[in-house]
N, C-alpha and C positions, 0 to 999 in steps of 0.2 A: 426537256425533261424526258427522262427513259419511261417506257412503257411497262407496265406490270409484268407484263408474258416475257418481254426483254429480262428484267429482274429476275424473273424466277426462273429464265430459262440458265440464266447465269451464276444462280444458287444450285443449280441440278446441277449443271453440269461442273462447278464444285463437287457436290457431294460425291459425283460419281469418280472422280479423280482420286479423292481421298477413299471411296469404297475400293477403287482398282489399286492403289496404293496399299494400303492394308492388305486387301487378298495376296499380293505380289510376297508381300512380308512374313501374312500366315502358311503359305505354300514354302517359302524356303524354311521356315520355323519346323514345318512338319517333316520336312524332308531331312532338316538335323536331328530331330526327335526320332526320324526311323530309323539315322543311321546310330544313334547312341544305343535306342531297342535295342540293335543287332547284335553291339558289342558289349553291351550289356546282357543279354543269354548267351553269349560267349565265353564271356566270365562266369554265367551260374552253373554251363556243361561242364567246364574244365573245372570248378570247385567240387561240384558230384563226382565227376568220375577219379581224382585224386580222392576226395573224402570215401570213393567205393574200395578205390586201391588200400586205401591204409586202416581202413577198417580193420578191425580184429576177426580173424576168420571163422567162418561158420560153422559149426557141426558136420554140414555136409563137406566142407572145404577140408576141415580137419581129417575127415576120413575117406579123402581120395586119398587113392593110391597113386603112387608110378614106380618105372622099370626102374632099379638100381642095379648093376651090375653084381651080381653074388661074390659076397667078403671071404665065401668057404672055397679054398683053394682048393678041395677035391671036386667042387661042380665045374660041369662039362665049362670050356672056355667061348665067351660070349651067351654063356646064359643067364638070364637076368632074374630077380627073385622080385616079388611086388611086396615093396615096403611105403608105410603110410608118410605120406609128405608133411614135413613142419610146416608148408602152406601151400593151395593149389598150386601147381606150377614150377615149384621149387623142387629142386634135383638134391635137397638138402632132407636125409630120412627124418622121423622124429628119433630120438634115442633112445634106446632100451638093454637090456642087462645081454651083455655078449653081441652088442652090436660092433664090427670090426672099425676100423678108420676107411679099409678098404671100399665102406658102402657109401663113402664120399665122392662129390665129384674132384678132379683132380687139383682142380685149383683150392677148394678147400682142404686138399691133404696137402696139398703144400703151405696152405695156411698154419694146419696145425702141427707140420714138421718145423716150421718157424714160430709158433708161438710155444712147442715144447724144448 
């Protein structure tokens, strides 16, 4: 017949197998949990900063300015007149009454030499 202290030392040392088993399972569990974290606020940056980009522009965005090359053929050659951007960044002006084609960047005057 086994001894009591035999028995229970033989239930412990069960349990602790099963405890170190489990820990083993919870430690890789966690470490997939931090790697999906990761690439999950991977996905939340790149959805803001696309949903920043395509946003409708701001009051302020609307009324920067940039260089466009001057449409008036008597201004001195490379001097540029500050007209307000259809959107920060954009080399494209907004349009207004006696605005030339020439205050286009070139590729869009060749856009509209082809779409006229």
């Amino acid at each position: 017949m086994a001894s009591v202290v035999g028995l229970l030392e033989a239930r412990e040392l069960a349990a602790r197998e099963r405890v170190e088993g489990l820990r083993e399972g919870a430690d890789q569990v966690l470490a997939e949990l931090a790697d999906e974290e990761t690439d999950w606020e991977g996905w939340v940056i790149a959805r803001q900063r696309v949903g920043g980009v395509l946003a409708p522009p701001s009051v302020q965005e609307t009324a920067s300015a940039v260089a466009v090359p001057a449409a008036d053929e008597s201004a001195e050659p490379g001097a540029a007149s500050l007209v307000k951007a259809a959107r920060a960044g954009s080399i494209v002006p907004v349009w207004r009454p006696g605005l030339e084609a020439g205050a286009l960047a070139v590729e869009c005057q060749r856009n509209l030499q082809v779409l006229t």
